[in-house]
C-alpha positions in Angstrom: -15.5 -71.8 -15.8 -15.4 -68.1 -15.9 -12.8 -66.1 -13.8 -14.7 -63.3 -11.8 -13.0 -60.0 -10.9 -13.5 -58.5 -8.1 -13.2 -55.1 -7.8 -10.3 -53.1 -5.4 -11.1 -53.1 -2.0 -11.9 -49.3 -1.1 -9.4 -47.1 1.1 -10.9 -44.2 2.8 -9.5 -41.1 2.1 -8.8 -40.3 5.7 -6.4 -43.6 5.8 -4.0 -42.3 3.5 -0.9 -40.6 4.6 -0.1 -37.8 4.9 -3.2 -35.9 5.7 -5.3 -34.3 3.6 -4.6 -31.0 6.2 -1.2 -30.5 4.2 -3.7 -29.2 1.1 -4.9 -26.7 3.9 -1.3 -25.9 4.6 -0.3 -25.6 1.6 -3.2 -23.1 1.2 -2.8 -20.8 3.8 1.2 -20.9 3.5 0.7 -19.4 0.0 -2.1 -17.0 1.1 -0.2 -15.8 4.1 2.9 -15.2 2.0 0.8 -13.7 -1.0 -0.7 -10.9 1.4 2.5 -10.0 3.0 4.0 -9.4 -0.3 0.8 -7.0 -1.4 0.7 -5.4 2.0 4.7 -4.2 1.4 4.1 -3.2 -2.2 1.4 -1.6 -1.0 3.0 0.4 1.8 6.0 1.0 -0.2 3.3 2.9 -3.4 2.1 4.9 -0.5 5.4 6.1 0.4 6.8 6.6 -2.7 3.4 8.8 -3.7 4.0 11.1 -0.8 7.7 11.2 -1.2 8.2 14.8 -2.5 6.7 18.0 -1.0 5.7 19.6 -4.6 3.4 21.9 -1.7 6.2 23.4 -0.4 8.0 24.5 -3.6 10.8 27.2 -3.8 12.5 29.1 -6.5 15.9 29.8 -7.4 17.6 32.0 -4.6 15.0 31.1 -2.1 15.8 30.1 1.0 13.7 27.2 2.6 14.6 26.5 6.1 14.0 22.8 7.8 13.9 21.3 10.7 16.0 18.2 10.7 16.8 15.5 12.9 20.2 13.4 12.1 19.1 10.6 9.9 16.4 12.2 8.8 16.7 10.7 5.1 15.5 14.0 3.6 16.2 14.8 -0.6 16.6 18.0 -2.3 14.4 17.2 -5.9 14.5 19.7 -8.7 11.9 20.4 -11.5 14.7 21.1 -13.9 14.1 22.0 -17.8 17.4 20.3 -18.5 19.5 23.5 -19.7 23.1 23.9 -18.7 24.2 24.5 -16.0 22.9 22.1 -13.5 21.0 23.4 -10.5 23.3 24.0 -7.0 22.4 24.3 -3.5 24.0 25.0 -0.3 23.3 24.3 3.2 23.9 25.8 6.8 22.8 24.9 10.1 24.4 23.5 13.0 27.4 21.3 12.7 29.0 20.6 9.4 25.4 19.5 6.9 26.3 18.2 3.9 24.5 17.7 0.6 25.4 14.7 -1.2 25.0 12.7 -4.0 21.5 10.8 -4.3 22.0 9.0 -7.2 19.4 7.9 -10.0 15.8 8.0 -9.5 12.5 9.9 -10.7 9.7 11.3 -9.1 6.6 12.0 -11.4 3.0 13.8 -10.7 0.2 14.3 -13.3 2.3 17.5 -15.3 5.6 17.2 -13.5 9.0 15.4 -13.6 11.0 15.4 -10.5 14.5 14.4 -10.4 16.7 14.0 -6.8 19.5 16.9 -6.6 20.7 16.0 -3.1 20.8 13.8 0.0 20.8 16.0 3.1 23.5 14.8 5.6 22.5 16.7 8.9 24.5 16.1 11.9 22.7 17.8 14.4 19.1 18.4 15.2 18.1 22.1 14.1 17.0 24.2 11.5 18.7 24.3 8.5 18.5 26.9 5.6 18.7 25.8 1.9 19.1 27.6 -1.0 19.2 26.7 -4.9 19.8 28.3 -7.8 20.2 27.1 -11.3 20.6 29.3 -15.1 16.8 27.9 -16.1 13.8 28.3 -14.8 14.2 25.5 -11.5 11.8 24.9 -8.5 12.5 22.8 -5.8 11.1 21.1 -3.4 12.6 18.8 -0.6 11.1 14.7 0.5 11.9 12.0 1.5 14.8 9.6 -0.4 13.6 7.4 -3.0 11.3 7.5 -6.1 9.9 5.4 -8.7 13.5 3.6 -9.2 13.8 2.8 -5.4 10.1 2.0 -6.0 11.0 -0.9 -8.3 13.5 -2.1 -6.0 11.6 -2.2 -2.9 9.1 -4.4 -4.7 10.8 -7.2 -6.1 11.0 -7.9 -2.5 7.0 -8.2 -2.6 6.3 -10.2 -5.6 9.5 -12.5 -4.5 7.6 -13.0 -1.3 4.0 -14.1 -3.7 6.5 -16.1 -5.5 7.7 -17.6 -3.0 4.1 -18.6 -1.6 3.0 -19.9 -4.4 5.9 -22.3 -4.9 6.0 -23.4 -1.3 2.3 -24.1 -1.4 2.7 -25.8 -5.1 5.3 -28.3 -3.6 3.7 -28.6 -0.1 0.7 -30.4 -2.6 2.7 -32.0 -5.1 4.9 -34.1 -2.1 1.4 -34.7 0.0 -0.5 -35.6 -3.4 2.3 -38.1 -4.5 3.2 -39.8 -0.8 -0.9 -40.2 -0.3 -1.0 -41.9 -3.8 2.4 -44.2 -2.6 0.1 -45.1 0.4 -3.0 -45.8 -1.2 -1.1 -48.5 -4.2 0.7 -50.1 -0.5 -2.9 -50.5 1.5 -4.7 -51.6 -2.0 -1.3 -54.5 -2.5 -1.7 -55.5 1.4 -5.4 -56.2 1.1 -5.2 -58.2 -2.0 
């Protein structure tokens, strides 16, 4: 007598749980996420590639006045060949406007290196007159705060955000792929 085996009863896919939507989730979770994060870094390029006025360029002992609003984030950026002394600049205008430090970053164009020189602290809304002067041969130019250092910054924040998609939507399938394949092995054991 031979011993006939018969084969696994069939489960439709759509009787496992969970869902097969979760895939869909997952999906759109890490699309969603993914887009976000290349809309900011692209946002933050474009600000960045605007970020210093090299049109509106002045010399040593020009005078470039402003109009400024307080918390205007405005920058002083020098084209400086590097030769001792630094460049200095004052400021007046109304209250007390300070120029302060702006710490490390770079600015570059096709030819040109821009470095920040100073923040602009303006108190008051009003015109305010700058002037620079340096030993070397300095132009300067005033944008807004942040370069290609502040750049980097402001997008790890976008490609933690992809990360971040792509892991949510990686375990979002893993869990659902596993629990589906749980519930498949308990429905094939129950109709044995």
């Amino acid at each position: 007598m031979s011993v006939q085996h018969f084969p696994p009863p069939q489960i439709p896919a759509n009787e496992l749980r969970p869902g097969r939507h979760w895939y869909a989730t997952a999906a759109t979770i890490a699309v969603v996420l993914i887009a976000i994060g290349a809309a900011i870094g692209v946002h933050q390029l474009n600000n960045v590639l605007g970020s210093v006025d090299t049109g509106r360029q002045f010399a040593n002992g020009d005078t470039l006045t402003l109009r400024l609003e307080p918390g205007s984030e405005k920058t002083v950026w020098v084209k400086y060949p590097g030769e001792s002394p630094g460049p200095a600049c004052d400021i007046t205008g109304p209250g007390a406007p300070r120029l302060d430090d702006p710490g490390a970053d770079v600015f570059l164009t096709r030819d040109e290196t821009w470095t920040p020189l100073h923040t602009i602290d303006a108190p008051q809304a009003g015109d305010y007159r700058i002037t620079c002067s340096s030993q070397a041969l300095s132009r300067y130019a005033v944008g807004d705060s942040g370069g290609l250092v502040t750049l980097a910054g402001r997008l790890i924040l976008a490609v933690l955000l992809a990360v971040l998609g792509l892991g949510i939507g990686a375990v979002i399938v893993l869990v659902t792929a596993l629990r589906r394949r749980g519930h498949r092995k308990r429905l094939l054991a129950e109709r044995r």
